[in-house]
C-alpha positions in Angstrom: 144.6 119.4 65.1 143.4 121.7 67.9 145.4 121.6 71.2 143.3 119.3 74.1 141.1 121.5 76.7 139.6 119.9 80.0 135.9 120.1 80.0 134.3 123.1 80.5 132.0 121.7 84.1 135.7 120.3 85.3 135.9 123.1 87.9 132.4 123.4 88.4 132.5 120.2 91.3 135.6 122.1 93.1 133.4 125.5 93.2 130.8 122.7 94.7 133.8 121.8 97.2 134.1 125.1 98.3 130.5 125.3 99.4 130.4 122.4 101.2 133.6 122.6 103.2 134.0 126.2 103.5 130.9 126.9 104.1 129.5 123.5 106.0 126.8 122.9 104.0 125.4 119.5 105.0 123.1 118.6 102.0 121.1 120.1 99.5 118.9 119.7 96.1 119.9 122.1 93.4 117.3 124.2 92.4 119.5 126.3 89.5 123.3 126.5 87.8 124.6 128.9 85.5 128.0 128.7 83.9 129.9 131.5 82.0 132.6 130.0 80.1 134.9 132.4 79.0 138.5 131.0 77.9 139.5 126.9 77.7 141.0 125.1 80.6 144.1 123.6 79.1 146.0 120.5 80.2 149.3 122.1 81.8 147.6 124.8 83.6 147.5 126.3 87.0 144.2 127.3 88.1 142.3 128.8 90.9 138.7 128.5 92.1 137.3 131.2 94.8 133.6 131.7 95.7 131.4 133.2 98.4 127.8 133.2 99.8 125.4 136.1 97.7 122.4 135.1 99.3 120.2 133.4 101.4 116.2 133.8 101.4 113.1 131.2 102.1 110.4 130.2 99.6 107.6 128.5 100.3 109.1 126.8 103.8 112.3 126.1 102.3 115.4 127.8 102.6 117.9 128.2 100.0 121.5 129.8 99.5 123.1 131.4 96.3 126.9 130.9 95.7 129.4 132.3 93.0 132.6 131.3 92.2 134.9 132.7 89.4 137.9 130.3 88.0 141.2 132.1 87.0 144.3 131.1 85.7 147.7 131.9 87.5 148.1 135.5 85.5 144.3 136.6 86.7 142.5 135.8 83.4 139.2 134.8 84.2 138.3 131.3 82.4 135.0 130.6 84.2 132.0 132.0 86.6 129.2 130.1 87.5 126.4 130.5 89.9 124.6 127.4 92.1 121.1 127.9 94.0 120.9 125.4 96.7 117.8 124.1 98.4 119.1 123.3 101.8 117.8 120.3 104.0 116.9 121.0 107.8 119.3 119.3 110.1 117.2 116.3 111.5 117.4 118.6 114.8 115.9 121.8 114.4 112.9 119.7 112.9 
């Protein structure tokens, strides 16, 4: 019998986490995702998530902000990267 792994999106939500509280990002629509899973998450294990802003542009009106985040286990090993396109909602201020 293999040994258990956590789902492969587990992290995916605290990379989300990182965006919304590092970042103060009040609400948004997903426009894209990309995952690169690389090595199993497994019960027992230590685990980091980091992730930064790439890029911000405006399509059509809308404006929209790229994040990455990269998932790595205590030693460095990467186990997963993933990329989330955001379209962002206007504060109820700026109008």
């Amino acid at each position: 019998m293999a040994a258990p792994i956590a789902h492969p999106t587990l992290l995916g939500n605290q990379a989300l986490r990182l965006r919304h509280t590092k970042f103060t990002v009040h609400g948004g629509l997903h426009a894209k995702q990309e995952f690169e899973f690389l090595e199993p998450i497994r019960p027992g294990m230590r685990v980091r998530s980091r992730g930064k802003v790439i890029d911000k542009y405006e399509r059509r009106g809308k404006q929209y902000m790229v994040t990455e985040f990269v998932t790595e286990d205590e030693n460095g090993t990467v186990l997963v990267r993933g990329r989330f396109t955001q379209m962002l909602f206007r504060d109820e201020e700026e109008g």
